[in-house]
Structures are given as structure tokens and as C-alpha cells.
N, CA, C and O atoms as a GROMACS GRO file, in nm:
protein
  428
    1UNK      N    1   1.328   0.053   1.404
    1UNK     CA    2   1.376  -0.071   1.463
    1UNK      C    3   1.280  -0.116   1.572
    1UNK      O    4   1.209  -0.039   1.637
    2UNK      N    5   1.284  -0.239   1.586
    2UNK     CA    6   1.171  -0.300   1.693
    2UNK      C    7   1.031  -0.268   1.645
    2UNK      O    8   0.948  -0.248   1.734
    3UNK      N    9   0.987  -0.260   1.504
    3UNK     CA   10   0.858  -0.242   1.520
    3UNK      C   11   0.804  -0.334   1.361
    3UNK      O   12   0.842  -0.299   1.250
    4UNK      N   13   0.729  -0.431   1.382
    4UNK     CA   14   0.674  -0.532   1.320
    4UNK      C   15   0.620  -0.424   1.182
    4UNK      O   16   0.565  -0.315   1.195
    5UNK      N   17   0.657  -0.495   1.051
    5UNK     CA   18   0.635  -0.442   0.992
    5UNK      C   19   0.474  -0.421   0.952
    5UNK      O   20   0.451  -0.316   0.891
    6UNK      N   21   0.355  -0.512   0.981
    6UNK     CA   22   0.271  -0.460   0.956
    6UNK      C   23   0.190  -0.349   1.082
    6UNK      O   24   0.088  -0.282   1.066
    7UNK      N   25   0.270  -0.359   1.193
    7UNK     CA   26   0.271  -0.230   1.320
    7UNK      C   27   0.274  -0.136   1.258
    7UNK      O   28   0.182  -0.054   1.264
    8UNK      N   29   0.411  -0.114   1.159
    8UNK     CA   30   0.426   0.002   1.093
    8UNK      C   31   0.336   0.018   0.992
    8UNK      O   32   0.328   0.139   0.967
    9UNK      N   33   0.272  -0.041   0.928
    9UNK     CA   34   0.151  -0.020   0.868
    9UNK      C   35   0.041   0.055   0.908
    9UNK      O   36   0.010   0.155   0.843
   10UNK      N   37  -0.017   0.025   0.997
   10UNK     CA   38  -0.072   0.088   1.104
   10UNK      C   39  -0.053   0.190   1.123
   10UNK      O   40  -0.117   0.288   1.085
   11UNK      N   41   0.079   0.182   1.212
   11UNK     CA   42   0.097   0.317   1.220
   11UNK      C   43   0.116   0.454   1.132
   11UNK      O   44   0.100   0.563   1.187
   12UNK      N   45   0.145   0.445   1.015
   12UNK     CA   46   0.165   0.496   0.883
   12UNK      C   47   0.044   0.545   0.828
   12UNK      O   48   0.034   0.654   0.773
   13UNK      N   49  -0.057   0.454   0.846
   13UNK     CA   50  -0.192   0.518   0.768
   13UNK      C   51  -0.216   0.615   0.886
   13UNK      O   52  -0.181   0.732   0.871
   14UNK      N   53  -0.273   0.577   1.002
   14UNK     CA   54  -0.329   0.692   1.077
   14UNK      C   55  -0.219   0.810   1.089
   14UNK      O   56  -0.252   0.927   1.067
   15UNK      N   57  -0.121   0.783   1.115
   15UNK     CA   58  -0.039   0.932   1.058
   15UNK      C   59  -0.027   0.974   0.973
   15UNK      O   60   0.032   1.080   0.989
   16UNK      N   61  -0.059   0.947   0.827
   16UNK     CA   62  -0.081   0.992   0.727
   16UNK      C   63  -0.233   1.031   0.644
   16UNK      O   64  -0.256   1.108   0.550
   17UNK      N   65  -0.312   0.952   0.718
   17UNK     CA   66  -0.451   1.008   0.622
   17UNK      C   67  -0.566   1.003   0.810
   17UNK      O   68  -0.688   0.988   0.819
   18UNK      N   69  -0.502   1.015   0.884
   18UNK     CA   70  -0.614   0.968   1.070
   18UNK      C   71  -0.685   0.878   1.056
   18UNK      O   72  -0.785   0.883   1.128
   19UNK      N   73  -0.674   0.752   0.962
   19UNK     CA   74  -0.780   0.608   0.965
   19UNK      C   75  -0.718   0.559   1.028
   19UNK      O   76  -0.598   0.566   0.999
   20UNK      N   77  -0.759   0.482   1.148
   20UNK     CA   78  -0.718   0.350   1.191
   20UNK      C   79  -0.786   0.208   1.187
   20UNK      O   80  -0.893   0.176   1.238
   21UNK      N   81  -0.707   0.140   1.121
   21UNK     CA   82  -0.725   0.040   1.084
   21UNK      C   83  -0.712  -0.101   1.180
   21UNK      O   84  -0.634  -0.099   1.275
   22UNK      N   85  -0.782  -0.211   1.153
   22UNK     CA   86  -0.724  -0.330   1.231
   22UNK      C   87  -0.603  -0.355   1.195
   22UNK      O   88  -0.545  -0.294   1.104
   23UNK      N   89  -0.534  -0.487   1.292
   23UNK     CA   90  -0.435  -0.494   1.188
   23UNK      C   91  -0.450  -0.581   1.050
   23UNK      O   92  -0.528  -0.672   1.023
   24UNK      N   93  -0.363  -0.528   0.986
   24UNK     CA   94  -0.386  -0.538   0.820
   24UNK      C   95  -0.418  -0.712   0.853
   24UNK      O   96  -0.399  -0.785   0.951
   25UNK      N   97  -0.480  -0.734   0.705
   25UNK     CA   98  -0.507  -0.871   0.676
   25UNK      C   99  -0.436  -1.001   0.672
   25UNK      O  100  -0.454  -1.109   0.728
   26UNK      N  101  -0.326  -0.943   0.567
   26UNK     CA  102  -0.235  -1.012   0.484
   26UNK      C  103  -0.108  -0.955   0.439
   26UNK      O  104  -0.111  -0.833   0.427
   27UNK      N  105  -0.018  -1.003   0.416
   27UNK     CA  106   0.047  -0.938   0.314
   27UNK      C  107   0.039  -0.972   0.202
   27UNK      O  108   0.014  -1.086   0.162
   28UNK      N  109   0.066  -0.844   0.119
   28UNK     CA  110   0.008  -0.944  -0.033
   28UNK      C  111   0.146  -0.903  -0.126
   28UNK      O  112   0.145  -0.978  -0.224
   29UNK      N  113   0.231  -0.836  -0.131
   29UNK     CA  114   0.368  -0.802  -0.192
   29UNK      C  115   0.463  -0.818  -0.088
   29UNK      O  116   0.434  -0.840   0.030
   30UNK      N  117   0.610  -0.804  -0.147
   30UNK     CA  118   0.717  -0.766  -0.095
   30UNK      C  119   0.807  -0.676  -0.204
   30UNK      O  120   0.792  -0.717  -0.319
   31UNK      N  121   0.900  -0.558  -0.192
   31UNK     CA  122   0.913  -0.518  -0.325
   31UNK      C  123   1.061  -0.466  -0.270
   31UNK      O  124   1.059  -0.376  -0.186
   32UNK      N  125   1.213  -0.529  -0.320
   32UNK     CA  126   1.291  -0.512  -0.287
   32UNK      C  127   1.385  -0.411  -0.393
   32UNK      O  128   1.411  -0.453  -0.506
   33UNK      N  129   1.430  -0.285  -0.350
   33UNK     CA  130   1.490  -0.182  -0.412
   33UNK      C  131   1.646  -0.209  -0.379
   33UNK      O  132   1.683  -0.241  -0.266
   34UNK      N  133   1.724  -0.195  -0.476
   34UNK     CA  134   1.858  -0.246  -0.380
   34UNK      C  135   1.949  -0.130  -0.512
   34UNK      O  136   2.062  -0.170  -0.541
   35UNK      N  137   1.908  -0.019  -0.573
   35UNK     CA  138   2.009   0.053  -0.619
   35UNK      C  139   2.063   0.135  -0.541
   35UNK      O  140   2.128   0.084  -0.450
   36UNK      N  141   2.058   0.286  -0.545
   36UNK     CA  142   2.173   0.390  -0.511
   36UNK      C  143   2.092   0.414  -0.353
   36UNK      O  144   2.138   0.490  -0.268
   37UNK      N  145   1.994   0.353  -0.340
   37UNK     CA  146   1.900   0.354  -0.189
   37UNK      C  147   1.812   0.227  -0.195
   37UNK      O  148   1.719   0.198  -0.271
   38UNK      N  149   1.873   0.158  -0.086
   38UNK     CA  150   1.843   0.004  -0.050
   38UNK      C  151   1.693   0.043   0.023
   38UNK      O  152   1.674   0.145   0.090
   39UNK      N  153   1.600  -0.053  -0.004
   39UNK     CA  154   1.492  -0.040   0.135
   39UNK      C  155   1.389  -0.188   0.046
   39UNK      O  156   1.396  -0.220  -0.073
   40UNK      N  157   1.329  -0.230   0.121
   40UNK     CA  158   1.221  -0.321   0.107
   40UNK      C  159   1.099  -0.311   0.198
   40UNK      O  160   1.083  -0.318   0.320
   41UNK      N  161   0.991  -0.283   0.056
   41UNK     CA  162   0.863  -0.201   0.093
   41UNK      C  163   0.792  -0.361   0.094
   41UNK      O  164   0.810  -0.450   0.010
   42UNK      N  165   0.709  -0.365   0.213
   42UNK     CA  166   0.570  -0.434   0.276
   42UNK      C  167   0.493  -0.386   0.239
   42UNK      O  168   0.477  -0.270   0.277
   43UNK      N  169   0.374  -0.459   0.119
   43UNK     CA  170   0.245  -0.378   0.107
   43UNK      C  171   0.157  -0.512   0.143
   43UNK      O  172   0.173  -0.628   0.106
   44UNK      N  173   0.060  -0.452   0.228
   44UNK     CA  174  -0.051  -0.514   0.304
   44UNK      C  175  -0.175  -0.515   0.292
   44UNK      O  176  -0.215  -0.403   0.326
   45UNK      N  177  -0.290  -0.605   0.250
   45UNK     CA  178  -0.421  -0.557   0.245
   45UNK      C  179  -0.458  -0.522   0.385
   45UNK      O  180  -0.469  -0.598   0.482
   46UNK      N  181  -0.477  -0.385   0.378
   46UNK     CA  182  -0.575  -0.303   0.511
   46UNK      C  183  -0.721  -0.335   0.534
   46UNK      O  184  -0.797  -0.298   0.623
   47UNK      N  185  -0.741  -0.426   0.416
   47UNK     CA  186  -0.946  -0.399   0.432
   47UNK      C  187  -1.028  -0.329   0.357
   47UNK      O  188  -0.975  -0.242   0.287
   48UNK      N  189  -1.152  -0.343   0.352
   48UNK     CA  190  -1.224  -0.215   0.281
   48UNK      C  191  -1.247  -0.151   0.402
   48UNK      O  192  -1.244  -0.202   0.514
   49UNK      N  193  -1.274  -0.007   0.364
   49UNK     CA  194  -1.248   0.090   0.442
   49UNK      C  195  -1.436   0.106   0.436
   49UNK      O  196  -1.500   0.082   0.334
   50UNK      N  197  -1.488   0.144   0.552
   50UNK     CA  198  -1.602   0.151   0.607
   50UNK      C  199  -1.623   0.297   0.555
   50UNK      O  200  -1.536   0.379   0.522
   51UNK      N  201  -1.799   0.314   0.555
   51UNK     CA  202  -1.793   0.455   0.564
   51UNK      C  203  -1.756   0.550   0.651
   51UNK      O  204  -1.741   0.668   0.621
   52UNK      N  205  -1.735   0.489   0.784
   52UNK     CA  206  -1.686   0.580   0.915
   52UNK      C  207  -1.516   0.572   0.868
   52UNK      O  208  -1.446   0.662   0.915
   53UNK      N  209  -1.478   0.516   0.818
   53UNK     CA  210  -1.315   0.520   0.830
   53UNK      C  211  -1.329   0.607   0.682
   53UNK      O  212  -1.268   0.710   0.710
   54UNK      N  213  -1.366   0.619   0.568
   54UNK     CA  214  -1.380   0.744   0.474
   54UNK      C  215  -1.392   0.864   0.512
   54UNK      O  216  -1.339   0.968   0.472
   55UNK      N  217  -1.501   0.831   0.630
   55UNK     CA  218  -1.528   1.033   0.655
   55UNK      C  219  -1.381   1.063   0.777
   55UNK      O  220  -1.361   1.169   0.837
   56UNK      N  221  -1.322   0.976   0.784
   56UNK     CA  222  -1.191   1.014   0.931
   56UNK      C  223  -1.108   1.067   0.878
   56UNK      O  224  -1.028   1.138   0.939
   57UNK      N  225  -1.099   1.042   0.693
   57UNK     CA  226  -0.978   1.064   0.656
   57UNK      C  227  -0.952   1.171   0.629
   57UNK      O  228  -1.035   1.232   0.562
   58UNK      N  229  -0.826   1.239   0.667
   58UNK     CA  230  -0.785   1.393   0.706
   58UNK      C  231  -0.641   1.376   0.625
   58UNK      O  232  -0.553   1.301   0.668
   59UNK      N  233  -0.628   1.447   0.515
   59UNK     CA  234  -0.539   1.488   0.398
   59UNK      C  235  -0.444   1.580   0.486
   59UNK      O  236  -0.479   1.662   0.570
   60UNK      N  237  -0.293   1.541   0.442
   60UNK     CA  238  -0.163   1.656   0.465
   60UNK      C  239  -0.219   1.770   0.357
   60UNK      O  240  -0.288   1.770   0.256
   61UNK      N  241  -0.155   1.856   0.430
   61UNK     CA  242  -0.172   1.988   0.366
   61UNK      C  243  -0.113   1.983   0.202
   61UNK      O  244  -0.160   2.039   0.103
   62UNK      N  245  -0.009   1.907   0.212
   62UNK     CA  246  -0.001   1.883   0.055
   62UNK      C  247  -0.085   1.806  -0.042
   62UNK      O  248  -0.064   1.794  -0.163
   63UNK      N  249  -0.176   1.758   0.024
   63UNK     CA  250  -0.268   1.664  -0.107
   63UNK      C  251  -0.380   1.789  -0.102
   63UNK      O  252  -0.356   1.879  -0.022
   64UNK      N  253  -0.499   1.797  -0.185
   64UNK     CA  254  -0.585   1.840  -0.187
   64UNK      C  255  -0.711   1.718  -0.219
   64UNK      O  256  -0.822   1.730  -0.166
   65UNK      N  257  -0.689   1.640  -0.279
   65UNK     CA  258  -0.834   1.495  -0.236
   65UNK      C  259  -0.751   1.427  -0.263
   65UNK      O  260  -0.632   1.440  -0.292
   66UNK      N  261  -0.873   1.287  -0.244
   66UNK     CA  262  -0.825   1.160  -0.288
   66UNK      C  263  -0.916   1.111  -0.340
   66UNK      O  264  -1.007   1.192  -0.332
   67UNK      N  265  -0.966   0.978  -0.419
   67UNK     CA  266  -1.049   0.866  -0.462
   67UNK      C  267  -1.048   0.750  -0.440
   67UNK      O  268  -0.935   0.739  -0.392
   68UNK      N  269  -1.094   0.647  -0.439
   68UNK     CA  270  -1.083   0.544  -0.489
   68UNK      C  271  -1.124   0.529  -0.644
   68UNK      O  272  -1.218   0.582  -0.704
   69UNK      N  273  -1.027   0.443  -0.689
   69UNK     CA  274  -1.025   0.412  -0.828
   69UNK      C  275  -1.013   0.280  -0.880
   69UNK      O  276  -0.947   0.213  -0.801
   70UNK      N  277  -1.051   0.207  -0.987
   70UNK     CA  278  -1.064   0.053  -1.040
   70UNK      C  279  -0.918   0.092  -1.081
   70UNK      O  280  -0.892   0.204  -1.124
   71UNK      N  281  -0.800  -0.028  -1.062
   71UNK     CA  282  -0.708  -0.097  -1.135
   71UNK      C  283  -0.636   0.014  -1.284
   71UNK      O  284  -0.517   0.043  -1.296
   72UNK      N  285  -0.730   0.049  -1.363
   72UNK     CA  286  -0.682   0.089  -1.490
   72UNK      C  287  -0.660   0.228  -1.478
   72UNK      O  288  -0.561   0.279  -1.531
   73UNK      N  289  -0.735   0.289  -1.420
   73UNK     CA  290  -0.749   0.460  -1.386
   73UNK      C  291  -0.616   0.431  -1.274
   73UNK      O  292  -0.513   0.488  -1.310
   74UNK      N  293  -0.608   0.383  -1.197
   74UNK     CA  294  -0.487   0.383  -1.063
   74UNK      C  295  -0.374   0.366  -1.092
   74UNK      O  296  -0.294   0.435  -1.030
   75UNK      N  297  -0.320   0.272  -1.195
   75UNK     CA  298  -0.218   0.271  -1.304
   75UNK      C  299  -0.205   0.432  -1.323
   75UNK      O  300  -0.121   0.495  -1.260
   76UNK      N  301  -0.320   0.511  -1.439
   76UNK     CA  302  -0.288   0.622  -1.483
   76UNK      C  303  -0.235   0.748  -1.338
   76UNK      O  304  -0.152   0.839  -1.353
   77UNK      N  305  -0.303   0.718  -1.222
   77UNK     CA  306  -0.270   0.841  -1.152
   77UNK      C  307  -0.154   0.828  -1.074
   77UNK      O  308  -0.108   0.931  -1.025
   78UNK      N  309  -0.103   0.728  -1.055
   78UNK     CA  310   0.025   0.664  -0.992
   78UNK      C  311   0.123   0.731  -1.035
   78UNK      O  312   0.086   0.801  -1.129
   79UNK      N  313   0.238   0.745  -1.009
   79UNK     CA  314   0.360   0.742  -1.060
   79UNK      C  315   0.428   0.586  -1.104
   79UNK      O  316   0.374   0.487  -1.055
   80UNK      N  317   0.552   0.566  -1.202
   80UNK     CA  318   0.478   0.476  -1.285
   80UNK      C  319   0.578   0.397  -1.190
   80UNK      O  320   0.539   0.283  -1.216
   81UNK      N  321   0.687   0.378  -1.092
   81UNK     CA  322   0.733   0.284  -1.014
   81UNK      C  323   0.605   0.231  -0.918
   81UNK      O  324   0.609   0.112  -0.888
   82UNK      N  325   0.486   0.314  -0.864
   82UNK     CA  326   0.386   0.248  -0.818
   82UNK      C  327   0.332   0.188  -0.869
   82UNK      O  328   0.318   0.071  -0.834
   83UNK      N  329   0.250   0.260  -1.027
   83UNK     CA  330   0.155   0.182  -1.095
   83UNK      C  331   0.227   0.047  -1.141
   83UNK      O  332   0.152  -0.027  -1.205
   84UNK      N  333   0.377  -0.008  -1.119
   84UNK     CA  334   0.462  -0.088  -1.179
   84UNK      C  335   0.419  -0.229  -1.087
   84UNK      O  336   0.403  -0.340  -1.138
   85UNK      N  337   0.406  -0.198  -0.949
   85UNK     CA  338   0.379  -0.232  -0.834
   85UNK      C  339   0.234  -0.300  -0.815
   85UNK      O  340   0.210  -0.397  -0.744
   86UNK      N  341   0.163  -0.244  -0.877
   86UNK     CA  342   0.004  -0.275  -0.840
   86UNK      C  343  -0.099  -0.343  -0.886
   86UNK      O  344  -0.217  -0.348  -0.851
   87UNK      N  345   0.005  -0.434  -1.030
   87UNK     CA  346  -0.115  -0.526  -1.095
   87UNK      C  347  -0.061  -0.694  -0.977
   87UNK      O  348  -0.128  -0.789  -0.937
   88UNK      N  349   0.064  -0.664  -0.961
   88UNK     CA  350   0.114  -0.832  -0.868
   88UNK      C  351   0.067  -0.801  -0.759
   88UNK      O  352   0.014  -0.898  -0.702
   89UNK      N  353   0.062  -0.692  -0.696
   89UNK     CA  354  -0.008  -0.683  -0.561
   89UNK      C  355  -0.123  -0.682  -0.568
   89UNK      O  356  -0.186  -0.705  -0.464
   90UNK      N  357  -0.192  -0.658  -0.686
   90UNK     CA  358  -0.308  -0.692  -0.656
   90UNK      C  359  -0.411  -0.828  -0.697
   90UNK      O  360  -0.518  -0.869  -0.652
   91UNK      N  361  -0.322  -0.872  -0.802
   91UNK     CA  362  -0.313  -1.041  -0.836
   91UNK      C  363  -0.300  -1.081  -0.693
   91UNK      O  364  -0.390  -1.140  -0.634
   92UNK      N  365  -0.209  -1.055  -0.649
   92UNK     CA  366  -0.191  -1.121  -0.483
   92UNK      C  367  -0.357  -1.155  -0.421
   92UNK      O  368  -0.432  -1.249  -0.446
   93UNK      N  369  -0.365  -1.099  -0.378
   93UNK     CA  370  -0.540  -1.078  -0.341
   93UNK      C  371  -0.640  -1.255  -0.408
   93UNK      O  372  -0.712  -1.322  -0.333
   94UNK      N  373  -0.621  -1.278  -0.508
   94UNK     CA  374  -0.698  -1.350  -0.538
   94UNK      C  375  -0.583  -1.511  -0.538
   94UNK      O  376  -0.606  -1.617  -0.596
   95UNK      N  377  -0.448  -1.470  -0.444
   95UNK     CA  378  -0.359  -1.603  -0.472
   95UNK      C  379  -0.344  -1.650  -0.324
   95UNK      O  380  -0.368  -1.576  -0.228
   96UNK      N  381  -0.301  -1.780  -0.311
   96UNK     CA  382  -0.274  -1.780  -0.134
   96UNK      C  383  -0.130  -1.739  -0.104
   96UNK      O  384  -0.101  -1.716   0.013
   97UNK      N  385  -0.014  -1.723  -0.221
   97UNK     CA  386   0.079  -1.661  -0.174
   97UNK      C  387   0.105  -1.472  -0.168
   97UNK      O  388   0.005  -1.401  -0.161
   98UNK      N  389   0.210  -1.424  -0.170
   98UNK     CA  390   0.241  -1.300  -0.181
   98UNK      C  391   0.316  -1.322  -0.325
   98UNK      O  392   0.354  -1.428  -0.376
   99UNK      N  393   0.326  -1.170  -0.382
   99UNK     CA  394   0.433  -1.167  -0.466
   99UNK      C  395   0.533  -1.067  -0.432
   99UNK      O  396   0.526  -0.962  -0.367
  100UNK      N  397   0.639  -1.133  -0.499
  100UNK     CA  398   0.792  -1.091  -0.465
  100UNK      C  399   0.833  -0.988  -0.545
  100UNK      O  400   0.862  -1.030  -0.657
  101UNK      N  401   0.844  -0.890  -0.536
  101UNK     CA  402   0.918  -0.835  -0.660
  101UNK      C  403   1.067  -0.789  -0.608
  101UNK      O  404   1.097  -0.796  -0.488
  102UNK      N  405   1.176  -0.732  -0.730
  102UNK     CA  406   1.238  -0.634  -0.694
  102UNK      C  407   1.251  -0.527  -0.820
  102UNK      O  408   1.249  -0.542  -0.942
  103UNK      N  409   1.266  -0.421  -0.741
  103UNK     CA  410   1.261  -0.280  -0.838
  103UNK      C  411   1.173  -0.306  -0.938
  103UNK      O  412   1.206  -0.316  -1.057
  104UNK      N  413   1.024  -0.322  -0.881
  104UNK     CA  414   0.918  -0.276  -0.847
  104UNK      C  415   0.837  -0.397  -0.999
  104UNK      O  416   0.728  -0.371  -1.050
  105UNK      N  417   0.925  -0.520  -1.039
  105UNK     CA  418   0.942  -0.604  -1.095
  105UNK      C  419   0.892  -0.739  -1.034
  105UNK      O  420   0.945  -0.774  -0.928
  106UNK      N  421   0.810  -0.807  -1.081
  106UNK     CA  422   0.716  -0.942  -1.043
  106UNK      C  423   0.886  -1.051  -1.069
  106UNK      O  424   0.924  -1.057  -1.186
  107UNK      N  425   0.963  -1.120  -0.971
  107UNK     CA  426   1.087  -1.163  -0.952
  107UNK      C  427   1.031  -1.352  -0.998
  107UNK      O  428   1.114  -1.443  -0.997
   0.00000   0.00000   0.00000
């Protein structure tokens, strides 16, 4: 509570991978879940990530790496409510609006 959702953006990456980022760009989704657990996820373009913000990034003990990956491979490594998520968000990018989804659905 009290904290702007792309704040929490922010704050989320560097507690989760130690990049800190400006604040994000844009928003480029909204993705509203409303079954047996309500929540509505903000996804934001962060930027390209510099080579100094690549080498910062520091993995939880539960991941062992990461990549970057093109669109078709990112689909495959996703789980498929993300990969469901990531062709409108990323259409977003080349639109001047956001897209809306719910349960994880272009609305």
C-alpha cells in the first residue's frame, strides 16, 4: 500500500536479480486475474539493460542462470500463463497504447 506501482517495479528487480534500474519507461500491459486469487499484474518496459547492469545481476539461490532470449525461444522457457502474456506485451512496445488483458488474455 502507498507505493506507485511502477516504484514497485523498481523495487522488485533490484531485490530480485541487484539491477537498478531508472524508472521504468512505460507501461506496456495490464493483466487482470480475478479467479480463486484476485491480483492485477503491471508489466513495464525497464529499458535495455547496459553491460554494467548485466554484470550486477546476482541470481536467488534458487535460479542457477539466466539469458536473454528472442520472442519464440521465451514463449518455450516460460511457463505457459507467462508465455500467454508476452506476445501483447510485447506488441505493446511498438503501439502508443498498453494492452489490457485478463487471465493472461489480450481483452
Amino acid at each position: 500500500m502507498g507505493e506507485a506501482p511502477s516504484d514497485a517495479c523498481k523495487r522488485e528487480i533490484l531485490a530480485e536479480i541487484g539491477v537498478q534500474i531508472p524508472k521504468p519507461i512505460r507501461l506496456l500491459s495490464v493483466d487482470y486475474r480475478g479467479s480463486f486469487e484476485e491480483y492485477i499484474m503491471f508489466i513495464f518496459d525497464g529499458g535495455i539493460f547496459t553491460d554494467e547492469m548485466i554484470s550486477a545481476i546476482k541470481l536467488p539461490p534458487s535460479l542457477l542462470e539466466f539469458k536473454f532470449a528472442p520472442q519464440e525461444e521465451a514463449v518455450e522457457l516460460l511457463r505457459p500463463k507467462s508465455a500467454r502474456r508476452l506476445a501483447p506485451t510485447l506488441d505493446a512496445l511498438n503501439k502508443s497504447g498498453i494492452a489490457y488483458l485478463e487471465n493472461q488474455e489480450l481483452f
